[in-house]
N, C-alpha and C positions, 0 to 999 in steps of 0.2 A: 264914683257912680254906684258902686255896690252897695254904698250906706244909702243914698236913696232908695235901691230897690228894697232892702229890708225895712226902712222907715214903714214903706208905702204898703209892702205886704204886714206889717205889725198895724197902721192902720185899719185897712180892708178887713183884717181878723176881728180887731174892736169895733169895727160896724156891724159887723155880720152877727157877732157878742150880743149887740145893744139890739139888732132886729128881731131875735129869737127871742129876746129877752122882753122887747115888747109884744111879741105875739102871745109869749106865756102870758104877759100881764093882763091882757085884751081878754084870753084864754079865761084865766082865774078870776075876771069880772063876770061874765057872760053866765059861769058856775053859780056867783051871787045873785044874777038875776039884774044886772047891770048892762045890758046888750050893747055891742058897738059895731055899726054894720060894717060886712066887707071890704067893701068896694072904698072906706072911709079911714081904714085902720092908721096909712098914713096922716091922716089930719087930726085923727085924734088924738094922739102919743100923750101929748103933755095933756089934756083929759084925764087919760086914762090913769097918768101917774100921778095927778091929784088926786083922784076917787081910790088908787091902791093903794096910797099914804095913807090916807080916812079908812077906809074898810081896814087893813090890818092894826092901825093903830088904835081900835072900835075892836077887832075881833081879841088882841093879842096885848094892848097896851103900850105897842114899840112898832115902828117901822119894818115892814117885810126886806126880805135878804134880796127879793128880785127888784124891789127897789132902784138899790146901794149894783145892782147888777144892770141897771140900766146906765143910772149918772156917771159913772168910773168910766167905765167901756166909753164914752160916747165922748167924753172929755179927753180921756185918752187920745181917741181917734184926732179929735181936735188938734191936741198938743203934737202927734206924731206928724200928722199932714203938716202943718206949721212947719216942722220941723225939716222934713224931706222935701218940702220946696222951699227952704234958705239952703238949702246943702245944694240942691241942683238949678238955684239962678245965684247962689255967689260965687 
């Protein structure tokens, strides 16, 4: 029962990762002149990380780091949950 509750707190962590991480990105668009309203931030996400892919890779040449800080964290979160409900319904 302990490895559930650490799965489950190591997911909640990579959510929470992947949330700030798209608020920065929402953030660093809106700087470009790329607005994304409030109230919509949730529905935009995968938007937003298409237009952050194109603007950094247009400003810089390469993919930005908050990117690769949104996809990790969020798959992570995926695989961990996965994981801590096989340990707590086997």
């Amino acid at each position: 029962m302990a490895a559930f509750y650490v799965l489950a707190c190591l997911a909640l962590a990579c959510v929470i990762w992947a949330v700030v991480t798209a608020i920065r990105i929402a953030d660093f668009l809106d700087k470009r002149g790329l607005k994304t309203p409030f109230p919509f931030w949730g529905f935009y996400i995968f938007r937003n990380m298409g237009r952050y892919k194109e603007v950094t890779i247009q400003e810089t040449g390469k993919v930005g780091p908050m990117y690769f800080q949104y996809v990790i964290p969020i798959n992570a979160a995926l695989l961990l949950t996965l994981a801590a409900l096989s340990i707590r319904f086997l």
